[in-house]
C-alpha positions in Angstrom: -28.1 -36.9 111.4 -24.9 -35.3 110.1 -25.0 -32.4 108.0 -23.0 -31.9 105.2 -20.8 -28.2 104.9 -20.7 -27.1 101.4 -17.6 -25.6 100.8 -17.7 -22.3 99.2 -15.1 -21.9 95.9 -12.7 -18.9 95.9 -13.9 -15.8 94.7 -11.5 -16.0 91.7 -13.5 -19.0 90.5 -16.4 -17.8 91.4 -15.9 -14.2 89.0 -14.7 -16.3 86.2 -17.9 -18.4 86.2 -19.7 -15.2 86.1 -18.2 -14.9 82.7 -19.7 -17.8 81.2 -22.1 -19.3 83.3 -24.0 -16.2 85.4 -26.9 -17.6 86.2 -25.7 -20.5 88.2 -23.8 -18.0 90.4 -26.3 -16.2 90.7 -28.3 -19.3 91.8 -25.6 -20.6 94.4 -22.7 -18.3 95.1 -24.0 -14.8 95.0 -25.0 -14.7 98.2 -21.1 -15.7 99.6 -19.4 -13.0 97.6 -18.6 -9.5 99.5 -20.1 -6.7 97.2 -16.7 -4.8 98.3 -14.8 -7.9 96.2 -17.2 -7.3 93.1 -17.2 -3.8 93.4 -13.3 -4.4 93.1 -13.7 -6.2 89.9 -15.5 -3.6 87.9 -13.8 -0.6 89.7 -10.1 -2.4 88.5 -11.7 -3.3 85.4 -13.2 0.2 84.5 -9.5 1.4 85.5 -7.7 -0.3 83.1 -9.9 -0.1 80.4 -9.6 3.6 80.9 -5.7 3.3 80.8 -6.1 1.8 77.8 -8.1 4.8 76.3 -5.4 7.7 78.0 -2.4 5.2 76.5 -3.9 4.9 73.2 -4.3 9.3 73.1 -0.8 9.6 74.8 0.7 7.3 71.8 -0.9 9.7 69.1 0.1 12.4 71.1 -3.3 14.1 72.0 -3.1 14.1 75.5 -0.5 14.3 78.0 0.6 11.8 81.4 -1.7 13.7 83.9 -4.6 12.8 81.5 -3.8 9.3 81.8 -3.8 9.2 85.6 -7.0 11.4 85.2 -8.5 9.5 83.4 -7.6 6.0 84.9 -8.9 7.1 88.3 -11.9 8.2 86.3 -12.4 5.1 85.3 -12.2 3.0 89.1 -14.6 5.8 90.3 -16.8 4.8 87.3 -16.1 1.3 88.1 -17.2 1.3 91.7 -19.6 4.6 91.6 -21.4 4.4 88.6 -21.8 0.6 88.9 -23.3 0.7 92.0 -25.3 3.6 91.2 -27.0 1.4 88.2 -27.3 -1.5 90.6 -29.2 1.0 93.0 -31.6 2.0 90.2 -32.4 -1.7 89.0 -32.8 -2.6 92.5 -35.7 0.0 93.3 -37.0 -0.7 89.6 -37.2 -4.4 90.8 -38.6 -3.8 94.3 -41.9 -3.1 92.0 -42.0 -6.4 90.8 -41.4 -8.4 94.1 -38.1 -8.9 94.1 -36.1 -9.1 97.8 -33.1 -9.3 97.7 -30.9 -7.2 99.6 -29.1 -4.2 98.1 -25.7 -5.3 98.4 -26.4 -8.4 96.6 -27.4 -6.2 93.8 -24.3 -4.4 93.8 -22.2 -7.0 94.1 -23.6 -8.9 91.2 -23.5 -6.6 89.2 -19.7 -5.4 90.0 -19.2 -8.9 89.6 -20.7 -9.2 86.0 -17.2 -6.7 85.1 -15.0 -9.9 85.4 -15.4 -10.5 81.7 -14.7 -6.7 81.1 -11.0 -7.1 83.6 -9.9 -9.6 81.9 -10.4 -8.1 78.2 -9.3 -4.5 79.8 -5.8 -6.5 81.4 -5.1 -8.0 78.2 -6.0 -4.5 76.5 -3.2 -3.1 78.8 -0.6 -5.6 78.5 -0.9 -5.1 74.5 -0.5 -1.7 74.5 2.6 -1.7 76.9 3.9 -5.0 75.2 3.3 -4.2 71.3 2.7 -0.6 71.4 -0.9 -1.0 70.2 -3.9 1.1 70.5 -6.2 -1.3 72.3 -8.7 0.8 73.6 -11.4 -0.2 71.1 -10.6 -3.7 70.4 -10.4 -5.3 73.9 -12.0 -2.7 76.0 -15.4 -1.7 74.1 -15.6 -6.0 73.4 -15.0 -6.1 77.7 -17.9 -3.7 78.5 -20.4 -5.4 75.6 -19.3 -8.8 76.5 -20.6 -7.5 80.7 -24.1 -6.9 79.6 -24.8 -10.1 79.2 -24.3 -10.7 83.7 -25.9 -7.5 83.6 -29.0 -8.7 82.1 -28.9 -12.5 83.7 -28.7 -10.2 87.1 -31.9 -8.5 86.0 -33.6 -11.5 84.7 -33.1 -13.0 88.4 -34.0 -9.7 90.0 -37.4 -9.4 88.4 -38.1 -13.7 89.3 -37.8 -14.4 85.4 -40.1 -11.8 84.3 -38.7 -11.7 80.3 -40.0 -8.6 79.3 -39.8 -7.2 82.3 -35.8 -8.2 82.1 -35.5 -6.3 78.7 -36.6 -3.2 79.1 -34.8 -3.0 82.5 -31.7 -4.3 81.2 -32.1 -1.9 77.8 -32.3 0.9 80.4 -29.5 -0.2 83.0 -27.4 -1.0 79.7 -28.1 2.6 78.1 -27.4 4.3 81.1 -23.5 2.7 81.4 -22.7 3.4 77.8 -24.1 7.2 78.2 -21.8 7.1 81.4 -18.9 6.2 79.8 -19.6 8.4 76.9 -19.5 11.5 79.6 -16.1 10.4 80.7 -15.2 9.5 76.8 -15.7 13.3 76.1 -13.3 14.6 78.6 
């Protein structure tokens, strides 16, 4: 009897599914994606989202250059630290309630849940330089809000489907990134 090799798509492919359609990665890629490729995506993604913020202040004139390269390395260490530190937390939360997966699939699916936030934060970049806009707010805030929802499918698959469960640990993992990136906001 033959076997049949399933053929695993590219990891671009795979982060823009994430966007839309989490749960089936989740389901039947997750396991194939390096956490250091999805920790990639939100570190890049947090990067550039907070170049976006330090152009915006440089264009009004409140900060300087060295703040922007501040606080766009900021921003990757927030992307690949702080991401992985609230994947750490949901992970031990979830060990409670049977769930065993490994910790790098934790972290990687939840770096991977930023591929919504990259692409809003590139476009956010590209306006700015392009049409000399203050994108900040519009495309970067919408690219972290628009992650939560990975964030929670993540959760939801962490806890075995556990609803409730889900939504307080989501509320929590959720609360904890926007107080994050209101520390680094308040630089």
């Amino acid at each position: 009897m033959a076997t049949v090799a399933v053929k695993q798509p590219p990891l671009w492919k795979v982060a823009a599914t994430m966007i839309l359609n989490p749960g089936a990665v989740l389901k039947q890629a997750m396991s194939k994606v390096p956490w250091s490729f999805s920790l990639s995506v939100s570190a890049l993604a947090f990067a550039l989202f907070f170049l976006s913020t330090g152009l915006d202040l440089l264009r009004t004139g409140q900060k300087g250059v060295p703040f922007v390269i501040l606080i766009t390395v900021l921003g990757a260490l927030y992307g690949s630290i702080g991401i992985s530190l609230i994947a750490l937390l949901a992970w031990v939360l979830c060990r409670a309630f049977g769930y065993t997966h490994k910790i790098t699939w934790a972290i990687a699916a939840f770096g991977l849940g930023y591929s919504s936030t990259l692409i809003y934060a590139l476009l956010g970049v590209a306006f700015s330089l392009l049409f000399h806009w203050k994108t900040s707010v519009a495309f970067g805030v919408t690219g972290v809000l628009w992650a939560i929802g990975p964030m929670t499918a993540t959760i939801k698959s962490m806890t075995k489907d556990r609803l409730g469960i889900s939504i307080l640990l989501a509320t929590i993992c959720s609360g904890l990134l926007l107080f994050g990136w209101s520390m680094l906001g308040n630089i």
